[in-house]
One Martini backbone bead per residue (centre of mass of N, CA, C, O) as a GRO file, in nm:
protein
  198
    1UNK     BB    1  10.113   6.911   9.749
    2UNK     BB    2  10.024   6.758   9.467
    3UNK     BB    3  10.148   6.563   9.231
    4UNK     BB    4  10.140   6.585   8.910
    5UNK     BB    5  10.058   6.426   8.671
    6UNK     BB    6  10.380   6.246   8.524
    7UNK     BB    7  10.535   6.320   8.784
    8UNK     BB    8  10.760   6.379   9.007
    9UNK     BB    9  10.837   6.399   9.274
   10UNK     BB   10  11.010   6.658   9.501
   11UNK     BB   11  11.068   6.397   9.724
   12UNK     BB   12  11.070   6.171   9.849
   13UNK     BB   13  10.911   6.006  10.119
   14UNK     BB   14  11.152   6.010  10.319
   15UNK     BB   15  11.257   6.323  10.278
   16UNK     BB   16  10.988   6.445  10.346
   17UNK     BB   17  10.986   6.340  10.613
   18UNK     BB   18  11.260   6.453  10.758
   19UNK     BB   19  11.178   6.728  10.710
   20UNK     BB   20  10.904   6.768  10.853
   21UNK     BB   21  11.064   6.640  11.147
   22UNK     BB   22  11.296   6.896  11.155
   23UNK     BB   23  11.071   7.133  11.127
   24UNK     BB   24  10.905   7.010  11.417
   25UNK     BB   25  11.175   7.062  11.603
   26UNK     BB   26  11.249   7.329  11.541
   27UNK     BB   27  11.016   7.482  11.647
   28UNK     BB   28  10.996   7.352  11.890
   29UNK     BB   29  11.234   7.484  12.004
   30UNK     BB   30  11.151   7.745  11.978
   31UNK     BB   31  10.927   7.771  12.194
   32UNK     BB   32  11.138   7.708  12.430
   33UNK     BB   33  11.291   7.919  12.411
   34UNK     BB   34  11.052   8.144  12.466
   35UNK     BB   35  10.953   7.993  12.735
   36UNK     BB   36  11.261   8.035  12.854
   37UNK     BB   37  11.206   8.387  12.829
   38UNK     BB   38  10.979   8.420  13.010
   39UNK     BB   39  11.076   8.289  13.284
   40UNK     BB   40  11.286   8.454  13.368
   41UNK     BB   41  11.145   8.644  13.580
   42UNK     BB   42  11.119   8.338  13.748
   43UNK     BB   43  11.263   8.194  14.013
   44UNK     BB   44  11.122   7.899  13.952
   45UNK     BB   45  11.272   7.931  13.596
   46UNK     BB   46  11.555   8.034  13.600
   47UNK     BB   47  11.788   8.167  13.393
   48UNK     BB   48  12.136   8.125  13.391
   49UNK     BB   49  12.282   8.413  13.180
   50UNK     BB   50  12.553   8.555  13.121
   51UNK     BB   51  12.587   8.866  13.038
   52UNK     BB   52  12.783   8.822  12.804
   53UNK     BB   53  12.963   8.829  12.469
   54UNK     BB   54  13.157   8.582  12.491
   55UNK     BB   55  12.945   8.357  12.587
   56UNK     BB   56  12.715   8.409  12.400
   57UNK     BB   57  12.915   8.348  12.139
   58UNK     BB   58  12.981   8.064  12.228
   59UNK     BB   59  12.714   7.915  12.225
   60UNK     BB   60  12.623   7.980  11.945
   61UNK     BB   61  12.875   7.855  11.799
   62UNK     BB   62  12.775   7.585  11.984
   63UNK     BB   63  12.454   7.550  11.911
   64UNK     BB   64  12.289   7.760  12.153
   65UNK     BB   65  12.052   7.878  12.262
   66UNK     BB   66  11.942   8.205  12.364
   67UNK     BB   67  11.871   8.413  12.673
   68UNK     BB   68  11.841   8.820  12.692
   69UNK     BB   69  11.884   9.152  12.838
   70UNK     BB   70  11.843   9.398  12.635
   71UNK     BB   71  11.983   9.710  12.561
   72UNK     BB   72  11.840   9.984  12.430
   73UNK     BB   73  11.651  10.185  12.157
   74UNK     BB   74  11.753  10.066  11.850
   75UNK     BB   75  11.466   9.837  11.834
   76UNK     BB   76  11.244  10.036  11.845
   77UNK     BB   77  10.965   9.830  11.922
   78UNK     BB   78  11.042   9.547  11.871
   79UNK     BB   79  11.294   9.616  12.110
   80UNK     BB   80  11.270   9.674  12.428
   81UNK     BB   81  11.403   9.797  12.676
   82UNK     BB   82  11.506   9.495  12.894
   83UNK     BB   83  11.410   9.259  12.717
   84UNK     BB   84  11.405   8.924  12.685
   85UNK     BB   85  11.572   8.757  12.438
   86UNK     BB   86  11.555   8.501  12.175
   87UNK     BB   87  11.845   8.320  12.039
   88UNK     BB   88  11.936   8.131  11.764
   89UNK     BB   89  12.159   7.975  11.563
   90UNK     BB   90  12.245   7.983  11.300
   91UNK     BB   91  12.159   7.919  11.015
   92UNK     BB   92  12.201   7.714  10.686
   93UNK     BB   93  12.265   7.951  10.522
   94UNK     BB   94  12.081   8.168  10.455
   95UNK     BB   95  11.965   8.473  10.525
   96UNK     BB   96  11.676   8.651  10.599
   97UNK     BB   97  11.522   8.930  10.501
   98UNK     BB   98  11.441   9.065  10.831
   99UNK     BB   99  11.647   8.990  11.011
  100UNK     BB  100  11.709   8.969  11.340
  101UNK     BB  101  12.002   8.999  11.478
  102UNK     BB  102  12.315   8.872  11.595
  103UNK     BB  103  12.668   9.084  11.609
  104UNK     BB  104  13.000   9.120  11.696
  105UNK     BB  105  13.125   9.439  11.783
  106UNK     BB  106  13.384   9.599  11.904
  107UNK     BB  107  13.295   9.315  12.184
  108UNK     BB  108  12.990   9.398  12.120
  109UNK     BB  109  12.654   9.325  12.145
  110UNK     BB  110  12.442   9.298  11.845
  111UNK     BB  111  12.072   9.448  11.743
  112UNK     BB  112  11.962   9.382  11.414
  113UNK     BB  113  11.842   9.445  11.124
  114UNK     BB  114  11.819   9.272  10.797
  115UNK     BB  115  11.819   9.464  10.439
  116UNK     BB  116  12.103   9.401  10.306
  117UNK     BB  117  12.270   9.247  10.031
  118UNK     BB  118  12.628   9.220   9.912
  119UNK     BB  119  12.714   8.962   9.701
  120UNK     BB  120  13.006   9.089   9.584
  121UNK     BB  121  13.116   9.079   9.954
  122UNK     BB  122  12.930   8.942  10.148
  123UNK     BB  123  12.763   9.248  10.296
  124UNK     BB  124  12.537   9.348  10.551
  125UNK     BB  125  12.260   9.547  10.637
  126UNK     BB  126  12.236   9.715  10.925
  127UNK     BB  127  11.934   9.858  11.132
  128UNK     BB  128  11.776   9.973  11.309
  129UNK     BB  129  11.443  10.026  11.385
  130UNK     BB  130  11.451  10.358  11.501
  131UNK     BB  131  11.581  10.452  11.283
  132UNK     BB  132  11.645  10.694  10.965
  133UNK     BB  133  11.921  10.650  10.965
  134UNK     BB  134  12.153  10.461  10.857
  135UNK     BB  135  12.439  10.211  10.958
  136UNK     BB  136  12.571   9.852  10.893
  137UNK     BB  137  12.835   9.698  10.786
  138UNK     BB  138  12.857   9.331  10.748
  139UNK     BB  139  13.002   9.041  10.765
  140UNK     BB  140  12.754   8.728  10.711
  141UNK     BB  141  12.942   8.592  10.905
  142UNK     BB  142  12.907   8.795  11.172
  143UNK     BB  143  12.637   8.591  11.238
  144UNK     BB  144  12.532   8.411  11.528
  145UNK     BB  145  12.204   8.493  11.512
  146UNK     BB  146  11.861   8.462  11.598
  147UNK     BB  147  11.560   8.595  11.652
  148UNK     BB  148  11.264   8.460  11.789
  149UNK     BB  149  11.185   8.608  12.026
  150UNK     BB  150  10.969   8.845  12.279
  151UNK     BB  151  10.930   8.961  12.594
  152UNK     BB  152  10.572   9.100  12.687
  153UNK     BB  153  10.416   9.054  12.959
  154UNK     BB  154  10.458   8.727  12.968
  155UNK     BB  155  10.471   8.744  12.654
  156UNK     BB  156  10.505   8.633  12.340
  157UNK     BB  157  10.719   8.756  12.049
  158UNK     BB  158  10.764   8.694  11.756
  159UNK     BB  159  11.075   8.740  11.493
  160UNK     BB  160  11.053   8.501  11.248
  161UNK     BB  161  10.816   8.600  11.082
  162UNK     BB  162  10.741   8.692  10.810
  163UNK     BB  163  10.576   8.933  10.869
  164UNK     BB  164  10.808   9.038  11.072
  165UNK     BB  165  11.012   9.063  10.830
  166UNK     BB  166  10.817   9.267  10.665
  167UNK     BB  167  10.787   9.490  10.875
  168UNK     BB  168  11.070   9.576  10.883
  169UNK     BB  169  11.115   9.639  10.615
  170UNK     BB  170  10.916   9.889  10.571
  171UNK     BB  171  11.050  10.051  10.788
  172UNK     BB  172  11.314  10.075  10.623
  173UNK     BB  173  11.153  10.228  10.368
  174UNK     BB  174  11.007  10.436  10.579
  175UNK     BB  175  11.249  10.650  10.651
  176UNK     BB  176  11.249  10.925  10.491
  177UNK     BB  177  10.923  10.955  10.625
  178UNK     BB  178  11.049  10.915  10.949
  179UNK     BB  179  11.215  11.189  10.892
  180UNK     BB  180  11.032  11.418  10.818
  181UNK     BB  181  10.846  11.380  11.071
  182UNK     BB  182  11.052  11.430  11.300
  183UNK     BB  183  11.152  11.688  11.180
  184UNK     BB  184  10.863  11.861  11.226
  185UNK     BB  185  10.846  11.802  11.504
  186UNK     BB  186  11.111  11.968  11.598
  187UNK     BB  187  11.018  12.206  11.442
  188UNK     BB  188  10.791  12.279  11.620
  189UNK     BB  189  10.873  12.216  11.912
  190UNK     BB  190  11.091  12.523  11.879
  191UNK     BB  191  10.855  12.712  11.801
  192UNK     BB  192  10.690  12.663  12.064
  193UNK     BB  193  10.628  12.826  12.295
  194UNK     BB  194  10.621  12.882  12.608
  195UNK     BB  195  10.425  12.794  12.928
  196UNK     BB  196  10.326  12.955  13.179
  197UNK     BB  197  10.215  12.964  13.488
  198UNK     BB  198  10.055  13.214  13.711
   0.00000   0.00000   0.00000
């Protein structure tokens, strides 16, 4: 927008251009790298990236993004097992509050979505999207990468996006309530007579 008259504006105009340049690479980054995690199904565009745990934490904080395929139910449905996913290198500064992280524990690689910050440890809290309950605290500085979207069905699906963070964060927010239908769904199936055929 424009600077209100007998103000000075909010940046020169060479660091404002410098801005703007900076924010359309990291973009085009931003989607060379979904669109090279989409390709991955396919032979003749095929990424190879052993997907070991060492060495994507390897290249990540080499500030190389990667893209590799996530495996088990813990961030379903944001993330579903197989789907390949996109990690660009942790950002300067600040990570923002509902970003899908991947972070490093006893060896091996972990995405969950970062819900809460301890500002006075420096400890954030992590939590797969599919829990109701639970968490891990883990050291904000041991936050390797973060996830820019998701492969299905050979559409791209950002996760780096406010929406993105924002229903991420709803969904944590409304576990109380998906723990008591949980709870209440469980408790019907047990009730529930079985019936044979005859």
């Amino acid at each position: 927008t424009d600077s209100p008259v007998g103000r000075a504006p909010c940046a020169p105009p060479a660091q404002a251009n410098a801005a703007a340049t900076a924010i359309r690479r990291a973009t085009r980054k931003t989607m060379l790298v979904l669109f090279m995690a989409c390709t991955t199904f396919y032979p003749s565009a095929a990424i190879v990236m052993p997907e070991t745990s060492e060495i994507i934490a390897a290249l990540l904080r080499q500030r190389t993004p990667v893209s590799f395929r996530a495996g088990g139910p813990s961030m379903h449905p944001t993330v579903r097992d197989g789907e390949v996913v996109a990690v660009l290198p942790r950002p300067p500064g600040a990570i923002r509050r509902g970003s899908v992280v991947l972070y490093q524990i006893h060896g091996r690689l972990v995405l969950h979505r970062y819900t809460i910050n301890d500002k006075r440890t420096n400890r954030i809290l992590v939590v797969g999207d599919a829990a109701v309950d639970g968490g891990e605290w883990i050291p904000a500085e041991d936050v390797l990468g973060i996830a820019a979207g998701v492969c299905r069905n050979g559409k791209t699906i950002r996760l780096d996006t406010a929406g993105g963070r924002l229903a991420g964060l709803a969904r944590f927010v409304l576990r109380p309530v998906r723990r008591a239908l949980w709870n209440f769904r469980q408790t019907h199936h047990a009730q529930t007579p079985a019936r044979w055929d005859s």
